[in-house]
C-alpha positions in Angstrom: -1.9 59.6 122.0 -3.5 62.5 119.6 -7.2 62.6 119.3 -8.2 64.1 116.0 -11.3 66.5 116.6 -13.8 65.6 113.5 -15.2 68.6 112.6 -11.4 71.0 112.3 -9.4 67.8 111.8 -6.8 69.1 114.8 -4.6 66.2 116.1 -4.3 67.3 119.7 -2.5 66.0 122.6 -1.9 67.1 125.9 1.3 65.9 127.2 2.3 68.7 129.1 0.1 68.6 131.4 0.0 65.2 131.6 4.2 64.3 132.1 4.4 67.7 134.2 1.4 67.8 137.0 1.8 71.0 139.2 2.6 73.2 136.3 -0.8 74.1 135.1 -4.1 74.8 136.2 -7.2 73.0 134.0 -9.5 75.9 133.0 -12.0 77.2 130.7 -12.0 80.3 128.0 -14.5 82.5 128.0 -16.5 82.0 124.8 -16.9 84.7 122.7 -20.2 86.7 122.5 -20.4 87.6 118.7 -17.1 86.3 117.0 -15.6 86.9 113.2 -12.8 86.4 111.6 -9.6 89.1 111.6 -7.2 87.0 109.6 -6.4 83.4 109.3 -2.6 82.5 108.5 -3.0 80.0 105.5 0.4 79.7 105.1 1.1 78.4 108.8 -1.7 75.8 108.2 -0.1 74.7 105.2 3.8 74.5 106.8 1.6 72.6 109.9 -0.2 70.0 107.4 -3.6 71.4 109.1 -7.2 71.6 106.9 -7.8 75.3 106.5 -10.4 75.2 105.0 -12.1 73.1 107.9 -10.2 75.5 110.2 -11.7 78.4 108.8 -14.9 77.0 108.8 -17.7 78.4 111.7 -16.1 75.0 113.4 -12.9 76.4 113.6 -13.9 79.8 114.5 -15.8 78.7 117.0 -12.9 76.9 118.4 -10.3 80.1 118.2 -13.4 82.1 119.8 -13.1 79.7 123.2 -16.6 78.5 121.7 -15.9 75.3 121.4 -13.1 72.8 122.8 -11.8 70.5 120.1 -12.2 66.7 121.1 -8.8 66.0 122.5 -8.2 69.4 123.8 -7.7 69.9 128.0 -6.9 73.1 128.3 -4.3 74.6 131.2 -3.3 77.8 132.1 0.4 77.6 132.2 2.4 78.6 135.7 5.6 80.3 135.8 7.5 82.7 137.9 10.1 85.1 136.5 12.6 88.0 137.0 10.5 91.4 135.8 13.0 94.4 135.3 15.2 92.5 137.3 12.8 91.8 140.5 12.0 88.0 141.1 7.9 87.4 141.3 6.9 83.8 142.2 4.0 83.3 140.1 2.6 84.9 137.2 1.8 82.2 134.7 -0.9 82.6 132.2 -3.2 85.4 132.9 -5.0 85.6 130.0 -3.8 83.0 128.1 -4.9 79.1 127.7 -2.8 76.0 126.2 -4.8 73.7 124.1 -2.7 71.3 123.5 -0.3 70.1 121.5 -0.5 69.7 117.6 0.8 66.3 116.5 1.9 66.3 112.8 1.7 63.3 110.7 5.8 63.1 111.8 4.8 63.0 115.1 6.7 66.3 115.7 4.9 68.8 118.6 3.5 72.6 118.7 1.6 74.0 121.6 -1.6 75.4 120.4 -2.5 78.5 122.6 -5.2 81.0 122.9 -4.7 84.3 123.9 -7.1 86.9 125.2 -9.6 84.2 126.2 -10.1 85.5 129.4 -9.4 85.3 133.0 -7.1 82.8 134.7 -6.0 82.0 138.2 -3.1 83.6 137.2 -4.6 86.6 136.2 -3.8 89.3 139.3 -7.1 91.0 138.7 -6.8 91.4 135.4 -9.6 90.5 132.6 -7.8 88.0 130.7 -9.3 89.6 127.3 -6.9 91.3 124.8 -7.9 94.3 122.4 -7.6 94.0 118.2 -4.5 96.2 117.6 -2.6 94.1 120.2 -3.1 91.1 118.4 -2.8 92.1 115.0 0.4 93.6 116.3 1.4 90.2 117.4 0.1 88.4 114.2 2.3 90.9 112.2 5.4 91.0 114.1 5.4 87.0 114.1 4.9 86.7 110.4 7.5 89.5 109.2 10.1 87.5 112.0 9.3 84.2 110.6 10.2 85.8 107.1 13.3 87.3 107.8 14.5 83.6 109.0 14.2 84.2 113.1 12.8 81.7 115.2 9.4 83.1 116.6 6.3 82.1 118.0 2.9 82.7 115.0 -0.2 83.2 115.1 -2.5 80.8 113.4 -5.9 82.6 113.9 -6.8 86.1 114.7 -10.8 86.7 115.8 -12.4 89.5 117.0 -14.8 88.7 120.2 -17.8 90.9 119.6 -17.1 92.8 122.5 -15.5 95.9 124.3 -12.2 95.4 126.4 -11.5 98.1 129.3 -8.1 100.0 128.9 -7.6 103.7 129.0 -10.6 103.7 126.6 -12.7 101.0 125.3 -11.3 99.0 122.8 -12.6 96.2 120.4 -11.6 93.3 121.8 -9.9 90.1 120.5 -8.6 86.8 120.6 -5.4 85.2 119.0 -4.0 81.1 118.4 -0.9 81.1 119.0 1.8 78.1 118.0 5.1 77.7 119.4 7.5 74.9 119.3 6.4 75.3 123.4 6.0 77.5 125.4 8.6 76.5 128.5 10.5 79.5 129.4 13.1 80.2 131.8 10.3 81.2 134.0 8.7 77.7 134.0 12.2 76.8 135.6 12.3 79.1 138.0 8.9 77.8 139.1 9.6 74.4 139.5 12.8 74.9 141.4 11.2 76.6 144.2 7.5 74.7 143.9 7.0 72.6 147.1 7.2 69.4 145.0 10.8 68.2 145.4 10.1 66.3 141.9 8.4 68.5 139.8 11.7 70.1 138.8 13.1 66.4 137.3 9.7 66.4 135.6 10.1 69.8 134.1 13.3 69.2 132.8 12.7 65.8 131.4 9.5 67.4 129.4 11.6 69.9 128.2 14.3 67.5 126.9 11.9 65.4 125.6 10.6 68.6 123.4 13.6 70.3 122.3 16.7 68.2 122.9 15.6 64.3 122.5 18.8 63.1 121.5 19.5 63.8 124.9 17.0 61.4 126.6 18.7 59.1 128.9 22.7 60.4 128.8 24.0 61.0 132.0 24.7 64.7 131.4 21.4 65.7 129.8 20.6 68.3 132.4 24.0 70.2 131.3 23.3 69.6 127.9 20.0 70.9 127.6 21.5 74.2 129.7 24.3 74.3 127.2 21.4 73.8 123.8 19.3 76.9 125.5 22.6 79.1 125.8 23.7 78.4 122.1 20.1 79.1 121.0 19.9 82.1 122.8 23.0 83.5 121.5 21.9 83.2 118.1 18.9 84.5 118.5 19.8 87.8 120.3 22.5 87.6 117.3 19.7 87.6 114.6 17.9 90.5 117.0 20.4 92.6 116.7 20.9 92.6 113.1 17.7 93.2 112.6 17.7 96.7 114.4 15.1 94.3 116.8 14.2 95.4 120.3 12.4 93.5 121.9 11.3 95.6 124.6 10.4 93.7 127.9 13.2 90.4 127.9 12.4 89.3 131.6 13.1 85.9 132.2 8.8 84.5 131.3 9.9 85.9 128.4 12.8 83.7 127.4 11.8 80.8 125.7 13.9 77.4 126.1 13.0 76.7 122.5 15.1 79.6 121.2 11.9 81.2 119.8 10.6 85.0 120.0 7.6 85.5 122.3 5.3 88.2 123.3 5.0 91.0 121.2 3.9 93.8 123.0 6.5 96.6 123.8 8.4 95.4 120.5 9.5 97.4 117.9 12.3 98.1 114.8 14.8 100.9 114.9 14.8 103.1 112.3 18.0 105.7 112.5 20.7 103.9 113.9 21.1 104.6 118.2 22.2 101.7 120.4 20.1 102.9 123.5 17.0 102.9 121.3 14.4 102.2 124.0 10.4 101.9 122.7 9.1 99.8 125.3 6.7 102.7 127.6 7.4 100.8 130.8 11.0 100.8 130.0 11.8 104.2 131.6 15.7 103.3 132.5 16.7 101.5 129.5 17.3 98.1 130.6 16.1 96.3 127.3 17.8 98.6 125.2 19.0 97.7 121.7 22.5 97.1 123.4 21.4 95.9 126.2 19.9 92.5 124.7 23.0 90.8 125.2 23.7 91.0 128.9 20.3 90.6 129.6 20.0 87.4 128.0 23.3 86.8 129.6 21.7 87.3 132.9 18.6 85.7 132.1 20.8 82.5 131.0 22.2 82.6 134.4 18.8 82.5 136.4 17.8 79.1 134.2 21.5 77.7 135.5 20.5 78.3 139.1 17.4 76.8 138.8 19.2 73.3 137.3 21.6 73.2 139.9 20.5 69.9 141.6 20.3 68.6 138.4 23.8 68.9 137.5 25.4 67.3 139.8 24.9 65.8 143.5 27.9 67.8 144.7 27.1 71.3 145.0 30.7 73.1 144.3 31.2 71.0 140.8 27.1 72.0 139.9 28.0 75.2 140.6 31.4 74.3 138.4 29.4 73.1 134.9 26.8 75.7 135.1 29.2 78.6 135.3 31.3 76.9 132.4 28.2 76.8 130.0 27.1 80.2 131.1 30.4 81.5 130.3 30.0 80.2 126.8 27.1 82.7 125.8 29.5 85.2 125.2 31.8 83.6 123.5 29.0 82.1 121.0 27.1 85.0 120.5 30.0 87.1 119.6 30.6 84.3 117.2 27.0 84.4 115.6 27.2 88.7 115.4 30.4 88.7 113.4 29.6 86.1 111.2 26.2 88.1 110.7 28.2 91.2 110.2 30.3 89.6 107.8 27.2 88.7 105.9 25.9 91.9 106.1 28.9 93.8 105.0 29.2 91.1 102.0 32.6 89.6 103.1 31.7 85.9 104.9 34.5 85.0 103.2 36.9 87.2 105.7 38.5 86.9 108.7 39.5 89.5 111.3 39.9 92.3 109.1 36.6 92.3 108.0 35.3 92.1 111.4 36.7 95.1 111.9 35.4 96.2 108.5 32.0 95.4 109.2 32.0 97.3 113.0 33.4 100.2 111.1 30.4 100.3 108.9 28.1 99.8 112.2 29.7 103.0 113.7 28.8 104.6 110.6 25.5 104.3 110.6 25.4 105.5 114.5 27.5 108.2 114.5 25.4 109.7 111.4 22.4 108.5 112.5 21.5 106.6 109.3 18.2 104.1 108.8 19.5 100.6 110.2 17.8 98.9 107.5 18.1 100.7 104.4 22.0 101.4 105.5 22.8 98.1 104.7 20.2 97.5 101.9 21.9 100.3 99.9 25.1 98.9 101.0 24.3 96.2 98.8 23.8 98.5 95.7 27.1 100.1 96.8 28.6 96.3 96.3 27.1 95.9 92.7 28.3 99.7 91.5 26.0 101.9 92.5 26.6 104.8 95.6 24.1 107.0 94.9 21.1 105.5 97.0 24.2 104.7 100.1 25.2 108.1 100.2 21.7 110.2 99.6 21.4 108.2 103.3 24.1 109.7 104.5 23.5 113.6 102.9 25.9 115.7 103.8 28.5 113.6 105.7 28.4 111.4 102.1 31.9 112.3 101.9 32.8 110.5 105.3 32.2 106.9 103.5 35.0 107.6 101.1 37.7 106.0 102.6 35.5 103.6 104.3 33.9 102.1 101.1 37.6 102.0 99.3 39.0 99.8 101.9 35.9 98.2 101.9 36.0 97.4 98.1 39.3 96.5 98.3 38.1 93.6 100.3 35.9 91.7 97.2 39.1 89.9 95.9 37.8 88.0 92.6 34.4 87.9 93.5 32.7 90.4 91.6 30.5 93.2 93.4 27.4 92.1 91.8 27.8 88.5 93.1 28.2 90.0 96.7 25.5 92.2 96.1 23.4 89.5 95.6 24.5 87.7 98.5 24.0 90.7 100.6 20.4 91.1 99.6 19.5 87.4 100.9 20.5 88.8 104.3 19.9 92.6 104.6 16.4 92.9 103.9 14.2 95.9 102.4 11.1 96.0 104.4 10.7 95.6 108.1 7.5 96.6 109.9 8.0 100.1 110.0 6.4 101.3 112.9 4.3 104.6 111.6 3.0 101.7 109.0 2.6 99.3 112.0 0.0 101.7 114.1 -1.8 103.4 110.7 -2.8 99.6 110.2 -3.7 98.9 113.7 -5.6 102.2 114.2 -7.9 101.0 111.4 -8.5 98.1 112.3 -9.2 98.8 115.1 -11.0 102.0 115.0 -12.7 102.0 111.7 -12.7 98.3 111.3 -10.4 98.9 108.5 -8.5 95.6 107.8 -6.7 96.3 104.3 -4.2 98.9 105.8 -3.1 95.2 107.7 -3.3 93.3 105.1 -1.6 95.2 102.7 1.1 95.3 105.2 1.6 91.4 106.1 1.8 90.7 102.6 5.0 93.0 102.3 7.0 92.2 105.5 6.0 88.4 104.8 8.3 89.1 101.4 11.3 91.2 102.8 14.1 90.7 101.0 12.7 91.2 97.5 13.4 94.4 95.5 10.8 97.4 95.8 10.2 100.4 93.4 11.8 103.2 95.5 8.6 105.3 96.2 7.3 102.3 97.5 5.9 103.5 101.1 7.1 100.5 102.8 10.4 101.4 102.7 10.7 104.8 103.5 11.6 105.5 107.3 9.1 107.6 109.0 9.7 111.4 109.8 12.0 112.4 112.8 9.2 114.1 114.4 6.8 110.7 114.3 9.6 108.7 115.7 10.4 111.3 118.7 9.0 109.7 122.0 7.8 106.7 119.7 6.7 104.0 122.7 4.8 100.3 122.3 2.9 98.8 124.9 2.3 95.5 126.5 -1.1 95.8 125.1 -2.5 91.8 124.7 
């Protein structure tokens, strides 16, 4: 049962460590030495039913500083193994991260409470478990502008600043985040388990996991292939929604994969401006394995190292495990190619079409590559094309303007009796105008974190945590960056 902690009013519960002993490792955070407050997310609070004002109370930031441990807290460093760039490593787990516990809402629904830079774990492979400002705030950024533009992410609830320095290729102000996620199981967690000495902690894993994400599940006789075949269908949508977005996210090993569906880790991430398929931005990312196309068969792979792992789950007879995993892995395909169109469709303003405006749609996507237009505001302006006006579409395209000509007439020819302004409108609920640009993304972390400058930061949450509304067109959150500060543009796995 939840303990409520008196003083933050945090209904914590620890049932992950409870239900799935030889996962975790109990451990401490290192308190830290002179905290304050970064930013506090109000509106996550809200959506959770938590008290912030007693969360951002010295209370609570003592608690998000590893200060203090709320009563009914017992917190774990996480284990896991994964696949990194492809090579299989048998334990990494959480290095420099700490689960709570989970948060019980008044419904009695769950979300891991994490910290995040709190220092060194068992897991931590000589590093120092601490994490620098611009890391987080990157994090606390990228989560919020995800969450608004409708894709299932992990959030931070609470951004502090330690008080001291952290050690990288200079000293840095360091930092520590709260993270919430629906949990944070990944495919890694699985690959743990099915090669952890315990014959039983497998079972366990998986029964915790169903329990979480898939309860309708509890107690049918094929759960274990149903929770494989929930992940799958989750995944594909999500990569879907990745891709639409002109998302990369930049280092998609299989710790990385969540079983919840949800985005996590924000380091090497970034947003494509000019349209290129083999956008890379990740700096460790030096063959282009997590490319923008890419995503899909990497998820397609990673799918397929969570299958091997629920083999003796499946069934008792090896050859017809081996039979319904490769079935439900096949699917991914098949469903994702089903989320993209329909996205496409969306984007392009014709869900109401079939094949034809698949092909449409593509046609569009292989104008904006071959021209080498802004993925976002190429189908923002696409939008004003829809409701009459061209001008904005086609200053994007400069001189090759005239090669949307035929496109945009057999494109128009497509509305039927739904008028261009009515699939305008509909079009700007999906193809948004701000995304966190990423010139705009490093001006804001370089003040914070080098002139403890937080407005820059500020200013920007408030517009990528609004993206689809209308801007004034000089508005600077818009407006792609130059071609010479995008050349050799590279993120880092910086928390």
């Amino acid at each position: 049962m939840p303990t409520q902690d008196p003083t933050t009013g945090l209904r914590l519960d620890n049932q992950f460590a409870r239900e799935v002993q030889g996962m975790s490792v109990r451990w401490q955070p290192e308190p830290a030495p002179a905290p304050r407050w970064l930013h506090f997310n109000d509106a996550l609070a809200l959506e959770l039913g938590l008290d912030a004002q007693a969360l951002r109370s010295d209370a609570g930031l003592a608690v998000f500083s590893g200060q203090r441990i709320p009563e009914g807290a017992e917190p774990v460093a996480q284990a896991y193994a994964g696949h990194q760039f492809g090579y299989y490593s048998p334990q990494l787990g959480d290095g420099r991260a700490l689960l709570l516990g989970e948060l019980v809402d008044a419904a009695g629904q769950r979300f891991d409470l994490a910290l995040k830079g709190s220092g060194p774990t068992p897991f931590a492979r000589n590093g120092d478990g601490k994490a620098a400002v611009g890391p987080v705030l990157r994090e606390f950024l990228t989560g919020e502008a995800m969450h608004a533009l409708g894709v299932p992410t992990t959030r931070v609830l609470a951004a502090v600043a330690t008080g001291e320095a952290v050690r990288r290729e200079r000293a840095l102000p360091g930092a520590m985040l709260a993270r919430v996620a629906a949990s944070h199981l990944r495919v890694g967690s699985f690959e743990y388990a099915a090669r952890a000495d315990d014959a039983a902690l497998l079972g366990r894993l998986a029964e915790h996991a169903i329990a979480r994400h898939a309860p309708h599940l509890q107690g049918q006789p094929q759960r274990h292939l149903g929770l494989l075949e929930q992940v799958v269908e989750r995944q594909a949508s999500l990569i879907a929604q990745w891709m639409g977005l002109g998302f990369i996210h930049g280092v998609m090993n299989t710790d990385n994969m969540t079983i919840s569906g949800q985005t996590i880790d924000y380091g090497p991430c970034a947003f494509m401006e000019h349209f290129d398929p083999e956008e890379v931005f990740s700096s460790i990312d030096r063959d282009g394995r997590y490319a923008w196309a890419n995503q899909p068969a990497i998820a397609h792979w990673n799918l397929s190292r969570l299958a091997e792992t629920l083999l003796p789950l499946l069934d008792d007879n090896a050859d017809r495990a081996g039979e319904l995993a490769t079935t439900a892995i096949q699917r991914f395909e098949t469903q994702l190619s089903t989320h993209w169109l329909a996205l496409l469709r969306s984007k392009v303003g014709l869900p109401d079409g079939a094949d034809v405006a698949d092909r449409v749609a593509t046609e569009f996507l292989h104008l904006l590559q071959r021209h080498e237009v802004d993925f976002t505001l190429g189908w923002r302006r696409l939008g004003d094309a829809a409701a009459g006006n061209e001008a904005p579409l086609r200053a994007l395209f400069g001189k090759h303007a005239a090669a949307l000509d035929d496109w945009l007439a057999r494109w128009r020819a497509m509305f039927g009796a739904t008028p261009g302004a009515e699939r305008a409108r509909a079009m700007a609920k999906v193809n948004p105008m701000v995304i966190p640009r990423n010139h705009l993304v490093e001006l804001a972390l370089e003040a914070a974190a080098d002139y403890d400058d937080l407005d820059p930061f500020e200013r920007l949450l408030d517009e990528v945590r609004r993206p689809f509304g209308p801007r004034d067109e000089d508005s600077p959150y818009i407006q792609p960056a130059t071609r010479e500060e995008t050349a050799g543009y590279r993120t880092f796995c910086g928390t």
